[in-house]
Structures are given as C-alpha cells and as structure tokens.
LUMSE-891145 format. One line per field, with one value per residue (C-alpha): chain; residue number from 1; x, y, z. Coordinates in nm, 3 decimals. Layout:
N
chain: c(A,...) .
n: c(NUM,...) .
east: c(X,...) .
north: c(Y,...) .
up: c(Z,...) .
END
This chain:
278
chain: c(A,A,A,A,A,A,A,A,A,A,A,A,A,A,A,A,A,A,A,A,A,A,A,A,A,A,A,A,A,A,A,A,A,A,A,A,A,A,A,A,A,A,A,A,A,A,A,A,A,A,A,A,A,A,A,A,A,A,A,A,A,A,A,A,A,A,A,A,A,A,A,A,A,A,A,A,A,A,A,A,A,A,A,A,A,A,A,A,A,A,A,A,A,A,A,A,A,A,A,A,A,A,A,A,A,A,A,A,A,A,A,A,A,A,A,A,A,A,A,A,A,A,A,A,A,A,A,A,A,A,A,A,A,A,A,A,A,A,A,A,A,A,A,A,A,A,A,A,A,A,A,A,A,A,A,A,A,A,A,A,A,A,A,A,A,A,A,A,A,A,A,A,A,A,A,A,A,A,A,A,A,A,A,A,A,A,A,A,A,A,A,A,A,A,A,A,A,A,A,A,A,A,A,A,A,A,A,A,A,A,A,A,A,A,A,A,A,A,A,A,A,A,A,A,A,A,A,A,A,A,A,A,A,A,A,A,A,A,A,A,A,A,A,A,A,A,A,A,A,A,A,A,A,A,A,A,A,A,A,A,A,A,A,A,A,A,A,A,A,A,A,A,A,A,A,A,A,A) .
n: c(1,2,3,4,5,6,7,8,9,10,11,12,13,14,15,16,17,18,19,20,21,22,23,24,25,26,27,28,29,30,31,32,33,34,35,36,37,38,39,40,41,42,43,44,45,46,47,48,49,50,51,52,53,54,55,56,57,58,59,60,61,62,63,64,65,66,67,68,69,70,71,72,73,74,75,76,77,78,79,80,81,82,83,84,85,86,87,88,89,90,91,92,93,94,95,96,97,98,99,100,101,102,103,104,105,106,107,108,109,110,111,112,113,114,115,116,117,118,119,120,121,122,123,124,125,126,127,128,129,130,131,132,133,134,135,136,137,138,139,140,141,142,143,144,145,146,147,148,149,150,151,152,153,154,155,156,157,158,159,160,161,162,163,164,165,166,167,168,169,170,171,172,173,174,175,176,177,178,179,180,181,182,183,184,185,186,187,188,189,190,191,192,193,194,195,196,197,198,199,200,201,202,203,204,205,206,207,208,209,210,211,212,213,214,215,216,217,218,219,220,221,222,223,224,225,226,227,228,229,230,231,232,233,234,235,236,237,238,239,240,241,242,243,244,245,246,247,248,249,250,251,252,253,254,255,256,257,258,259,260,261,262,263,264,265,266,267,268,269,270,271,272,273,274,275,276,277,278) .
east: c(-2.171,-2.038,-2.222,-2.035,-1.712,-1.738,-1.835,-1.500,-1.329,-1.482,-1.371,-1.059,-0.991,-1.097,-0.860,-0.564,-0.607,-0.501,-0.176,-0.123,0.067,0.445,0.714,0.507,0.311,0.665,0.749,1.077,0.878,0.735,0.641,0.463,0.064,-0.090,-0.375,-0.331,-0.607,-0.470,-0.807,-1.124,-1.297,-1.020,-0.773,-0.523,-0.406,-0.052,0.205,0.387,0.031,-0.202,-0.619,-0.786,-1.092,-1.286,-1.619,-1.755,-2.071,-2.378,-2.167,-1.811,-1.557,-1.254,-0.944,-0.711,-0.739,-0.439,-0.248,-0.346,-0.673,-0.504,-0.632,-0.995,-1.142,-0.897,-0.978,-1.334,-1.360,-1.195,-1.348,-1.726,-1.611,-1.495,-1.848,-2.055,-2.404,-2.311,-2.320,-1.993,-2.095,-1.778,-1.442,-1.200,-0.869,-0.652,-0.496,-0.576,-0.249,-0.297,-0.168,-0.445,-0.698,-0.719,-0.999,-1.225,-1.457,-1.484,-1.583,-1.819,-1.995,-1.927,-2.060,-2.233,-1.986,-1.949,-1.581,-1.495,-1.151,-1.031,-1.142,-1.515,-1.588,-1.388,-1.319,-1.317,-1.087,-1.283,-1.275,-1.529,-1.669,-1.823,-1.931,-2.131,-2.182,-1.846,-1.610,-1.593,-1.316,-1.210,-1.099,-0.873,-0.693,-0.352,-0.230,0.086,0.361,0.248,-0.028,-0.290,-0.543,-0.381,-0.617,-0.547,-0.782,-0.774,-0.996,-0.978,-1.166,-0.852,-0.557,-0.491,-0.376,-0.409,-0.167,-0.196,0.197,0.242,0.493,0.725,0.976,1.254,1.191,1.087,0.743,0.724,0.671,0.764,1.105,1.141,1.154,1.130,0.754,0.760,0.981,0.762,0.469,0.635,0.761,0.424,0.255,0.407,0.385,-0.014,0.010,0.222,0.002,-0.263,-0.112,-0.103,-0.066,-0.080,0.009,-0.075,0.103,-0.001,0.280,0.503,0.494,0.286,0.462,0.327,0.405,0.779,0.823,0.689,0.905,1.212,1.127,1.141,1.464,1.630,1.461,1.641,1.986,1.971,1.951,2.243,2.431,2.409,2.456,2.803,2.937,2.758,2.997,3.311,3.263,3.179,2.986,2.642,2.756,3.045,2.771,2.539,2.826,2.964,2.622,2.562,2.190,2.164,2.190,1.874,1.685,1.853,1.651,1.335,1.160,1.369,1.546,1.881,1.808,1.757,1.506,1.794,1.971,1.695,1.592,1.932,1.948,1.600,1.808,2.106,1.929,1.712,2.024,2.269,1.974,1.960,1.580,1.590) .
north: c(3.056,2.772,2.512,2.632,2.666,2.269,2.192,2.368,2.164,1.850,1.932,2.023,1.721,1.480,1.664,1.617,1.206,1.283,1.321,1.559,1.440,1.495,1.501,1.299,1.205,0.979,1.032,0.898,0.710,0.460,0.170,0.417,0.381,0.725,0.854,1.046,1.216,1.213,1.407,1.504,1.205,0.936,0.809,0.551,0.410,0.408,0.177,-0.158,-0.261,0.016,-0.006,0.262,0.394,0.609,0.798,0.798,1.070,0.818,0.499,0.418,0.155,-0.018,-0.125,-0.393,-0.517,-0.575,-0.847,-0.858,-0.781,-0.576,-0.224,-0.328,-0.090,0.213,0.170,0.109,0.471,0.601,0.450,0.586,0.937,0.982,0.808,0.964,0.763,0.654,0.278,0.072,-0.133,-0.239,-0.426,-0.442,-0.691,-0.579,-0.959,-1.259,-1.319,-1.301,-0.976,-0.815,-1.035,-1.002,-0.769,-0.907,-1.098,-0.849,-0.561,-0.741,-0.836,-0.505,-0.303,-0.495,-0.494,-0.691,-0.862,-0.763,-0.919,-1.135,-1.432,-1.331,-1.129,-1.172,-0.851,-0.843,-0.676,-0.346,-0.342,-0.271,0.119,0.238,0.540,0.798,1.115,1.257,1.021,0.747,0.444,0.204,-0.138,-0.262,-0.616,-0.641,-0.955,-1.140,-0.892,-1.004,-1.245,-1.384,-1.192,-0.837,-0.517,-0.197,0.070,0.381,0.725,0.977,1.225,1.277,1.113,0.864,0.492,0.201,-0.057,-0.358,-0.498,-0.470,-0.200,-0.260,0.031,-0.130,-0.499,-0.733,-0.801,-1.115,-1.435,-1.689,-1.718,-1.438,-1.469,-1.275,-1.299,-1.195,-0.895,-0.722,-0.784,-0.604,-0.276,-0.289,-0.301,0.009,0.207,0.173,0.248,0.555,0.654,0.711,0.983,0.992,1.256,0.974,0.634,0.421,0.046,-0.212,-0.215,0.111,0.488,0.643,0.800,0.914,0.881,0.998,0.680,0.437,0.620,0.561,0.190,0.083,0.296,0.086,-0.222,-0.166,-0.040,-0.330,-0.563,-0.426,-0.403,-0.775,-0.911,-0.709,-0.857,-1.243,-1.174,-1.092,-1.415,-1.313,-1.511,-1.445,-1.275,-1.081,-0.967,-0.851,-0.670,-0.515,-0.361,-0.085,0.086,0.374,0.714,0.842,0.573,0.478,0.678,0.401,0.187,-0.082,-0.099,-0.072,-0.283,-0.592,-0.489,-0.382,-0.706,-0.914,-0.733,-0.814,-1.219,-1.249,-1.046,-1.281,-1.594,-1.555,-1.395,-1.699,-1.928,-1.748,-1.695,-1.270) .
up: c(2.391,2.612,2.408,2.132,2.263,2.405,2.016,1.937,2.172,2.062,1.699,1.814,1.971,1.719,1.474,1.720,1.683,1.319,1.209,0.908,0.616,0.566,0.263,0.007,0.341,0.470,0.799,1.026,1.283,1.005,1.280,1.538,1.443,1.342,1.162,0.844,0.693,0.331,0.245,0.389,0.491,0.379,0.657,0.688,1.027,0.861,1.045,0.983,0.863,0.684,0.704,0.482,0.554,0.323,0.382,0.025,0.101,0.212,0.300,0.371,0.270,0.463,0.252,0.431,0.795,0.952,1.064,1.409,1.571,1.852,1.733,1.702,1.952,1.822,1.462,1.492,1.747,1.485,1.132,1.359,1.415,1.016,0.891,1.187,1.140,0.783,0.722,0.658,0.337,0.208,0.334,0.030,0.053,-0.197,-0.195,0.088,0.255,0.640,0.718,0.537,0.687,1.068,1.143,0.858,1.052,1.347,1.077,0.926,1.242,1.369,1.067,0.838,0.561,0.261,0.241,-0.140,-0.291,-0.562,-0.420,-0.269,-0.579,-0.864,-1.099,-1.452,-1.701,-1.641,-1.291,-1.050,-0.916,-0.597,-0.652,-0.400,-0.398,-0.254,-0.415,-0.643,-0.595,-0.893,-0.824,-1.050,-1.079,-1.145,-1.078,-1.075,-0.933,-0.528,-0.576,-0.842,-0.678,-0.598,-0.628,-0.624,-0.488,-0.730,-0.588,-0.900,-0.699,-0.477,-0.706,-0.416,-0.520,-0.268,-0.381,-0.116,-0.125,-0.528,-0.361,-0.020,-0.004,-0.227,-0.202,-0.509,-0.483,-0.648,-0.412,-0.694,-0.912,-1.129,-1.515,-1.793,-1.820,-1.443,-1.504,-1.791,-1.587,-1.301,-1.517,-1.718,-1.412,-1.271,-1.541,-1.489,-1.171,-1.230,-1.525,-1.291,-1.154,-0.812,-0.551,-0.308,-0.293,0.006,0.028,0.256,0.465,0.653,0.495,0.268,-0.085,-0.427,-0.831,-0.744,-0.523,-0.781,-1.051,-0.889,-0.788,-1.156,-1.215,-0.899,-1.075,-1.397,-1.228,-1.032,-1.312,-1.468,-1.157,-1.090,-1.450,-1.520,-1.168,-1.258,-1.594,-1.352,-1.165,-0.851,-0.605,-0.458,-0.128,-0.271,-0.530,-0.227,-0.008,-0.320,-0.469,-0.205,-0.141,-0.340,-0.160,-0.207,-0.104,0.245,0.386,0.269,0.567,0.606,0.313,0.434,0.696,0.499,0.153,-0.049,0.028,-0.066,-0.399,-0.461,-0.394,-0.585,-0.880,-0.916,-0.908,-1.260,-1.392,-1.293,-1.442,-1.764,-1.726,-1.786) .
END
C-alpha cells in the first residue's frame, strides 16, 4: 500500500508542473513560463517564446527552441518525463530566425534529434507526415506571410495547429513592404489555416488561442485597411492617423497589442496605402 500511495504522489506531482488550459487556453500572465498540456502527451512551455513537445506513441518530436538557452535543464526534465524512455527523433523550426533557434544544437546533442525546417529539409507542395502510432503531425509550408521558409505544424489527431510567427496577437506579420501580392497571400493564407479547423492554435511567441483568434485577425486586417484609407483620403498625417484609429475593444485584452502591436499593424497599413501599392 505505501508503494502505491508514493506512485500516487509521484503522479501527482508531475501533473502539478502542468498548467491546465484556460479560455481558448489564453491566460493573463502571458510572459510567466508554464506548461500546458493541450492534450495527453503534447505540451508547450508557453511564454514570450513557445517550444512544443509532442510524444507521438514510439518517438517524440520538438517544435521551436527558444530564443535563449536559459531553460535547457527545465525543458529537457520536462520534454523526459512526457516521452519517459521514448527517443526524441525530431526537432522541427517552423522558420530560422534566431528566436526559434537557441536550443537546437543542445537538443540534438542531448537527444539525438534530427533538426527538420525549410532550410535543412525542404518540403514540397504536399508537405511532409510523421506519423506513429498515437498521433500523426503534417508539416505544411506556407511561405511568404513571416518568412520564405515558414512551416506550420498541423496534428489532426487532436485539431491543434502550430503556426511559428505567421500569427503575433494583432501585429502584421510580414517583415518586407506590403503589396497587394503580399496582402492576398496573407488572407489566403489564413483562410487555410482556419480551414483546418482548429481547437488549438499555438504561435511562436506569448498565449495560446484557436480558429476564433485567427478569424478575427483577418476581420481586424480588413477593418484596418479601410480604416486607414478613408483617413489617407481626409488628409491626415501618419501620426494623427495612428492616435486617431483606436484598438478595437475586444481585442485589448491581446498580449501586447495595446501596448505597441496595434500601433504598428497600423504604420505598416498606411505606408502601402500612401504608395498606392494595395
């Protein structure tokens, strides 16, 4: 009976390290690292940088790692006591920019596992599956709306959708000038992602949402468009456009976004508009 009962307690304690999910798994203390176990045997260290790990029944894969090395020891504790004695074979990037990148090295050394994005292993129009015998994971490029080589991580199984930075919690993705090209690419990108279906949607940066938060992205997307064109008509200037287009209610309550996001979605708006290239 005491063996059993210090088994309990074990269990008991390695559930405690997890935090369950909240809302559409968004919680108010976006920057304070936590685990979420979005379902059995997938788990995101969510904070200002997300890692994914995912046991996928005889191996496991890691999606994203980090921008700085600092959690090693947590994440690796914690990455062991989801896969138990199950090999680490995979470490996806869903794009190459440095804050993805940090642990890469250290978890291949540490585990074995392959480092899988755009650039390592290039995916074709069909994208690539994992599949084992608890879950199966498509990855699928969609490039253009972050960077050429973005990924996204899709686990049918589940309905959960990794996303890299494609999404930020209100903020224009694009890192180039956008255009019309760029614009369609953005709203037909969405509407795949959103197609999908997803209970959850994991980005690489800050809180965790679902379908409903992509939805409403490309409805601020559009609104914000037409916002900004009828007040280029009325001749006002750039920072009188920005003070006078306010965050919308609802999403105030998005990381950062009325911080500074909403501001900047705005200036990256009014340039193509003022250029004539939408």
């Amino acid at each position: 009976m005491f063996l059993v009962f210090l088994s309990a307690l074990r269990d008991l304690c390695v559930k405690c390290c997890f935090s369950q999910p909240k809302g559409p798994h968004m919680t108010n203390d976006a920057e304070t690292p936590k685990i979420i176990e979005v379902a059995d045997g997938l788990c995101v260290r969510q904070e200002i940088d997300n890692i994914t790990w995912i046991d996928m029944g005889e191996y496991g894969i890691v999606v994203d790692a980090l921008e700085q090395p600092d959690a090693r020891n947590e994440i690796f504790a914690a990455i062991r006591r989801t896969l138990a004695d199950k090999p680490l074979r995979y470490l996806l990037n869903t794009h190459i920019h440095y804050d993805h990148l940090a642990l890469n090295q250290e978890i291949h050394r540490e585990f074995g596992a392959e480092i899988i994005n755009h650039q390592t292993a290039p995916v074709g129009p069909e994208g690539r599956w994992f599949k084992g015998a608890r879950r199966s994971l498509h990855w699928i490029h969609m490039p253009g709306c972050h960077s050429e080589e973005d990924c996204v991580a899709w686990i049918p199984e589940n309905r959960v959708l990794l996303v890299g930075d494609i999404f930020g919690w209100g903020l224009i993705p694009l890192t180039t000038n956008m255009r019309a090209e760029a614009f369609k690419l953005l709203i037909d990108t969405y509407q795949r992602l959103i197609d999908l279906d997803p209970v959850v949607m994991i980005p690489g940066h800050g809180p965790l949402g679902d379908k409903t938060t992509l939805q409403r992205w490309v409805e601020y997307f559009h609104w914000l468009r037409e916002q900004c064109e009828q007040l280029v008509e009325a001749g006002l200037d750039n920072e009188q456009i920005v003070a006078k287009i306010a965050p919308p209610q609802d999403m105030q309550g998005w990381w950062r976004f009325k911080a500074w996001k909403h501001a900047d979605s705005v200036s990256k708006m009014i340039k193509p508009i003022r250029k004539g290239w939408l």
